[in-house]
N, C-alpha and C positions, 0 to 999 in steps of 0.2 A: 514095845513101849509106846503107851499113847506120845505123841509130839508135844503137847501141851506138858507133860508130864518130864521133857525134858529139862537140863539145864539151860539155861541164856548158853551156853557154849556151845553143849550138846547140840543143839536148834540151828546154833549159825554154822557150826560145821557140817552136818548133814545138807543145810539148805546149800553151800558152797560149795557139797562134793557132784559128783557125775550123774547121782539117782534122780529118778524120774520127780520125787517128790521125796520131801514137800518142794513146791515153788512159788511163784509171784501171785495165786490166788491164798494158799495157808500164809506166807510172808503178809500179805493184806489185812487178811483178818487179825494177823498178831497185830500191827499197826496198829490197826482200829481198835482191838481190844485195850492197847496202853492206849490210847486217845482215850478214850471211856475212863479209863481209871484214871488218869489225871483229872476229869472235870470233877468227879467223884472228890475223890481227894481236895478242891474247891470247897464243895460243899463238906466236907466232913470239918474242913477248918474257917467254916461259918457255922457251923450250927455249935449252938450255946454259948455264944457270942452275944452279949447286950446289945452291941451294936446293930446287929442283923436280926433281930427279934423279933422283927414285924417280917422281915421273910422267910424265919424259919420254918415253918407248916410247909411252907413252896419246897424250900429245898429240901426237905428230908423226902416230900414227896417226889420229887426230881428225881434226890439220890438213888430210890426205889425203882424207877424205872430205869437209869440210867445202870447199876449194878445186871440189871434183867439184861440188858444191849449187851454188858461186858461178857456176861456169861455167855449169851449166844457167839457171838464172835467167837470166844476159845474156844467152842463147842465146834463151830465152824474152821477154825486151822486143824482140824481133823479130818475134818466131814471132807473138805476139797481133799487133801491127798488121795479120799477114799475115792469119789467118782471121780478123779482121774486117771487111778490106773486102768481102766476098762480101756479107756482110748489110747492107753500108752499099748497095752496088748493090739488091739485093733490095727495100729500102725506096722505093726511086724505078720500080719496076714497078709499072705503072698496076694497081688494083685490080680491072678486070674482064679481066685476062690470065687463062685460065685455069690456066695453068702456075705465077702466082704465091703461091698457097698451099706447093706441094711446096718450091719454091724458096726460099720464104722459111722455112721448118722446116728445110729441109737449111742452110739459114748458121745458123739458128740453134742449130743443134747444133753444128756447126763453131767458133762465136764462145763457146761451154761449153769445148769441149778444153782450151784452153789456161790459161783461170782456173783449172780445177778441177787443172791442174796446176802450176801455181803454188802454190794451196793444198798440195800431195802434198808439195812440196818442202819450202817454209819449213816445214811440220812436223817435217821430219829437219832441220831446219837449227835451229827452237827444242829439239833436245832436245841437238842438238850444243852448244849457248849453254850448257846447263847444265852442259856438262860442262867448259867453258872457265871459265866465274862461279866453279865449284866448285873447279878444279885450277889453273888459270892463276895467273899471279904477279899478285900484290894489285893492285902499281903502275898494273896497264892493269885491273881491274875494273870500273873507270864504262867501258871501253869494252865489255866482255860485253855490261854491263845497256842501254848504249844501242843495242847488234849485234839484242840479243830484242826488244826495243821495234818496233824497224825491221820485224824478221820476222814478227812480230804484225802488225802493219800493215799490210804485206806480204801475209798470209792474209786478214784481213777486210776491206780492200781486193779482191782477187782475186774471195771470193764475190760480194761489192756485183754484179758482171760476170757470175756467174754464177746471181746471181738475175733480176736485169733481162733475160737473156736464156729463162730456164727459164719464168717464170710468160705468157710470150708461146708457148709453144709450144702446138701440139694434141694432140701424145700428151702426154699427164698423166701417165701409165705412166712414160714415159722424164724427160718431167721431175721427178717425185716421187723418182725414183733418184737422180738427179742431188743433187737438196736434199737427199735425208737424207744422204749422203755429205758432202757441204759442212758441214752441221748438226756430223754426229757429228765433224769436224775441228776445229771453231769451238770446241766443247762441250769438246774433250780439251784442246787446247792454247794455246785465251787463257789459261785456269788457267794452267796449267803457266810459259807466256811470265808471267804476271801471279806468280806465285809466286818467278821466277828473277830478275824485278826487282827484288821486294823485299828479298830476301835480299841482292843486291849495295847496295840503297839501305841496308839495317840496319848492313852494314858500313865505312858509308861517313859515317854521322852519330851 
């Protein structure tokens, strides 16, 4: 059974048991995927609202892109389980295989893809939050700030996955790419996530 397709129970018991997966990169993308859909939910309770009338266009256009973010992310607490087992097999090849150097670099670039796009995402997903905190109808505003919290989480969650896999690898090359990529996301948009919280927490106390 796909994971997504589980129960909220089913999901956190499996994630709590011994198996390999799912873990803290499919845990990520659930995150971020309810961060997404709380902003969502913002904007579903602004639009056709008199009040919000002149922002409506924006947000249902928002909404649209933001529902795209959610979907990929659930598509993504799949996807990581999926390239990670490769590397989970690769660890149980006896260390004097010769084959198991190549093999173990190839999962572990495999078991990178998908954190580092996790990270790609919830970055288009905290700048959408800001535009939900900023436009959205007050009433649902503790849900933006708790939609960015999630998404943030979500991202530096994600990297955790994509450091513990990078500083194992043998090309250096490929994985120095990889961190400063991760880095320069971390760098732009905790701010940013950390900024759109506060504003919704100032308005709220």
């Amino acid at each position: 059974m796909s994971l997504v397709n589980k129960t909220c129970s089913q999901y956190v018991d499996v994630l709590a048991s011994k198996a390999s997966v799912p873990g803290g990169g499919s845990a990520s993308a659930l995150a971020g995927a309810i961060g997404m859909a709380l902003g969502t939910m913002v904007g579903s309770l602004t639009v056709g609202k008199k009040k919000y009338a002149e922002v409506e266009a924006e947000i249902i256009e928002v909404m649209a892109r933001a529902e795209d973010l959610q979907k990929e992310l659930l598509r993504l607490v799949d996807e990581d389980a999926i390239v990670f087992e490769p590397l989970s097999r690769a660890y149980g090849i006896p260390k004097d295989d010769p084959n198991r150097g190549q093999i173990m670099e190839d999962a572990l670039r495999l078991a990178c893809t998908v954190p580092m796009d996790i990270m790609r995402v919830c970055a288009k997903a905290i700048e959408l939050q800001d535009i939900f905190a900023q436009k959205g109808s007050a009433l649902a505003i503790s849900d933006a700030g708790v939609g960015v919290v999630l998404c943030k989480g979500a991202m530096q969650g994600a990297s955790l996955n994509v450091f513990i896999n990078s500083q194992a690898m043998t090309d250096k090359n490929y994985a120095s790419s990889l961190e400063a990529e991760a880095d320069a996301l971390l760098s732009k948009y905790c701010p940013m996530a950390d900024e759109i919280f506060d504003s919704v927490a100032k308005r709220l106390r």
